[in-house]
C-alpha positions in Angstrom: -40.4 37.9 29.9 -39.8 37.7 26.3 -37.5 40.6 26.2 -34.0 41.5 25.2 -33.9 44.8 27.0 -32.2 45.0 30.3 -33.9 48.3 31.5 -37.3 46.1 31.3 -36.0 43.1 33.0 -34.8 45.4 36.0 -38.2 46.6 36.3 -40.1 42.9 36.6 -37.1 41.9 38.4 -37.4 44.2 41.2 -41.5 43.9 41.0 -40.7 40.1 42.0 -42.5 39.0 38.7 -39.6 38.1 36.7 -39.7 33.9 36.2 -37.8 33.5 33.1 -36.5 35.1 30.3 -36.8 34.6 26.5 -34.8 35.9 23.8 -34.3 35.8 20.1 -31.8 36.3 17.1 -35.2 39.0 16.4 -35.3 40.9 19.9 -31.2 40.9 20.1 -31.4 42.4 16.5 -33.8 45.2 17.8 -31.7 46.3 21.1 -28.5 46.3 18.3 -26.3 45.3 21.1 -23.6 42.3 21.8 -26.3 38.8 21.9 -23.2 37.3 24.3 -22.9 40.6 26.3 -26.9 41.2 26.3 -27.1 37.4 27.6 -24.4 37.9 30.7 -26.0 41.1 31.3 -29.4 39.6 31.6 -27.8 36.2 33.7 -26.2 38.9 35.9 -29.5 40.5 36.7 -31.8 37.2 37.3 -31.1 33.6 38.4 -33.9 32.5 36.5 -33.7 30.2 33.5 -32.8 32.8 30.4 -33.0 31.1 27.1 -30.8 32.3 24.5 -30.9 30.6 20.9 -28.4 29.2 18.9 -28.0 31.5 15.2 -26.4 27.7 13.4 -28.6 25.7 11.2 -26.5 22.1 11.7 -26.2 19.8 14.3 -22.4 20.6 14.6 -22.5 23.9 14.6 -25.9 24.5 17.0 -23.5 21.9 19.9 -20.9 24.1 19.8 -23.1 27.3 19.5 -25.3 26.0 22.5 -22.0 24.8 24.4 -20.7 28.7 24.0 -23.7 29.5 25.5 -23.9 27.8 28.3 -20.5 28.8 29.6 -21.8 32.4 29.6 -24.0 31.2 33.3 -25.4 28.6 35.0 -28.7 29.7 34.2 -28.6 29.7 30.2 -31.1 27.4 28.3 -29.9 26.6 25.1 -32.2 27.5 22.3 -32.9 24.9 19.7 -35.2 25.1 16.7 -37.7 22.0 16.1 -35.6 20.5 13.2 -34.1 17.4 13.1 -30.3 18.9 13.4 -32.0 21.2 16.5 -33.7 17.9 18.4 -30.1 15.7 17.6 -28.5 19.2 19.6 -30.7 18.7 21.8 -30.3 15.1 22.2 -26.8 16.0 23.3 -27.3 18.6 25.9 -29.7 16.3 27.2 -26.6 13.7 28.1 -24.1 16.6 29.4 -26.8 18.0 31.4 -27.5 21.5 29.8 -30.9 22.9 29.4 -32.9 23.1 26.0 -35.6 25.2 24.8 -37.1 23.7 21.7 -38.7 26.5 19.8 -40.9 27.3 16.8 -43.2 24.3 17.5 -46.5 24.3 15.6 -48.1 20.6 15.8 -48.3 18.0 19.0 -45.9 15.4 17.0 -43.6 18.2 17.0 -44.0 18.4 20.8 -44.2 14.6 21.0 -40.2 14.4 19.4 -39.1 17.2 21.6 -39.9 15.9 24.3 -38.4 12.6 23.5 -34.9 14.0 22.7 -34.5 15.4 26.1 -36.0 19.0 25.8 -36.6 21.0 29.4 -38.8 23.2 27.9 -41.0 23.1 24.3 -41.8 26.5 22.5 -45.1 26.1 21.2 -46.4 29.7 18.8 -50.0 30.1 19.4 -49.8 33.7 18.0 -48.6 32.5 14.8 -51.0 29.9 14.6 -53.9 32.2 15.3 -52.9 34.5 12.4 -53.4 32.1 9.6 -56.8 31.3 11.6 -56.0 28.0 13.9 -56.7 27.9 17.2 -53.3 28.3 18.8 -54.3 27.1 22.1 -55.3 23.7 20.8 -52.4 23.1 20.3 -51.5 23.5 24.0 -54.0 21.2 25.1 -52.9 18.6 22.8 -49.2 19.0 24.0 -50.5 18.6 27.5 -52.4 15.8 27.0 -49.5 13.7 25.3 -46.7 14.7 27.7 -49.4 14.0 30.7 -50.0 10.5 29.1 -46.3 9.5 28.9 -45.2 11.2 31.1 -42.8 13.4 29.6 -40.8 16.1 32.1 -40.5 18.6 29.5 -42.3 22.0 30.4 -44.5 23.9 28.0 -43.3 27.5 27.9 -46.4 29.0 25.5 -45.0 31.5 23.2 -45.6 34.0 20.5 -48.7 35.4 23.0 -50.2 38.9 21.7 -53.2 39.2 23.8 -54.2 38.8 27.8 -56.8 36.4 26.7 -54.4 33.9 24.9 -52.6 34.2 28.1 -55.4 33.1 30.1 -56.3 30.2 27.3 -52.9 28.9 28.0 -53.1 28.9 31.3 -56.4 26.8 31.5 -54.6 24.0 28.6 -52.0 23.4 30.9 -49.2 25.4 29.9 -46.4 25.4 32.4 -45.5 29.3 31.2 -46.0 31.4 29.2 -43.7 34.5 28.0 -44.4 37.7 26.8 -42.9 41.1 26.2 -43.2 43.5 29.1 -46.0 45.7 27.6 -48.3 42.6 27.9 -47.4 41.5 31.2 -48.7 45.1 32.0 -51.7 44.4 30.4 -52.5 41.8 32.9 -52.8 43.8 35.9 -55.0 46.6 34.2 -59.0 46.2 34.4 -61.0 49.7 34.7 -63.4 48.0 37.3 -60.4 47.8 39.4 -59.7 51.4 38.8 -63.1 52.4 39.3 -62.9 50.0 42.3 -59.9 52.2 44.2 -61.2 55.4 43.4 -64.5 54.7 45.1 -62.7 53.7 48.3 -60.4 56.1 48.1 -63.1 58.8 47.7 -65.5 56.8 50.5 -62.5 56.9 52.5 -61.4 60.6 52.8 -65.1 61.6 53.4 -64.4 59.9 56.7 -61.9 61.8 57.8 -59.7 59.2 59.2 -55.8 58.4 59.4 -54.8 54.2 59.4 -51.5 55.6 61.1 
C-alpha cells in the first residue's frame, strides 16, 4: 500500500492483503503528522517491508538520514532517490546490511545502476511516464529483462500506478510489486459482472427456500 495513513493500513492489514508499505516526503506531508512517529506507527502495525525515504540531497546526509531510519524497526527500507549521492547511499546500506528502495526511476540504465549498487528494491513511475505519453510499462519489461539476464536480486516494486489496468500491465512485465494507495487496491476487487453474478444466486437461491445451516 502506498499510503501514509494508519486507519487505511489497519483495514488491508486485517483483510490479510497488506504486503508492504510505501511512503513519501508527499503522503507524510498530507496526513501533517510526525514522518518518524507515522513510520513506528506503521512498523508497529505490519511486519512487512515499509519503505520510508530519506528528505537529504547528499551522500552524507541521506547515510545518516537512512541509518535514523532504520533504527526506528527491523522492517524499514531505506528510501533512496536514483541520483548518484542516493545509489553511493545505497552502496553503503548494501555493506551494513540495510534495505534500499531506489525510487523515481524512469529509464532501464537507471534500473541497470540500481541494481548494481546493491538496491533490494527499484521504484520504477509508470504513471509519470504515461502522462507525458510513454508507455510506462515498457519500461518494466525492459527492467525485467536486464536484471533476468544478469541476474540481479533486486525486486521491482512498480510505482506511481493510477489505474487497475496499469496494475495488471505490470504484473504481466514481470514486476515483483506493485503499490498503490488504498482506493485503487479497492478497485481491484470491483467488476459489476461479479455483482450481477451474486445477486442472481442470491435471488436463485431464496426462491428455493433452503437453509446451508
Amino acid at each position: 500500500m502506498d499510503t501514509a495513513e494508519v486507519g487505511d493500513l489497519k483495514a488491508m492489514d486485517e483483510a490479510g492483503f497488506l504486503d508492504g508499505v510505501t511512503t513519501n516526503p508527499s503522503l507524510i506531508a498530507k496526513s501533517g503528522r510526525d514522518f518518524k512517529e507515522v513510520v513506528a506507527e506503521i512498523c508497529e502495525l505490519t511486519k512487512t517491508p515499509v519503505s520510508a525515504e530519506v528528505a537529504a540531497l547528499e551522500t552524507a546526509g541521506m547515510i545518516a538520514e537512512g541509518e535514523r531510519l532504520a533504527s526506528i524497526a527491523d522492517n524499514v527500507v531505506v528510501k533512496l532517490p536514483l541520483t548518484i549521492d542516493g545509489l553511493i547511499a545505497c552502496q553503503y546500506f548494501k555493506r551494513i546490511g540495510v534495505k534500499t528502495n531506489v525510487t523515481l526511476c524512469f529509464t532501464p540504465s537507471q534500473a541497470l545502476l540500481a541494481a548494481k549498487a546493491g538496491a533490494t528494491y527499484i521504484s520504477p513511475f509508470i504513471g509519470r511516464l504515461d502522462d507525458i505519453g510513454l508507455d510506462g510499462c515498457q519500461l518494466v519489461r525492459d527492467i525485467r529483462a536486464i536484471y533476468d539476464t544478469y541476474y540481479f536480486d533486486t525486486e521491482i516494486i512498480t510505482a506511481s500506478v493510477r489505474t487497475v489496468n496499469q496494475v495488471t500491465e505490470a504484473a504481466i512485465a514481470g514486476s515483483d510489486i506493485a503499490t498503490m494507495p488504498p482506493s485503487l487496491f479497492e478497485k481491484l476487487i470491483d467488476h459489476p459482472l461479479t455483482k450481477v453474478g451474486v445477486e442472481k444466486f442470491v435471488d436463485d437461491w431464496k426462491s428455493t427456500g433452503q437453509s446451508i445451516l
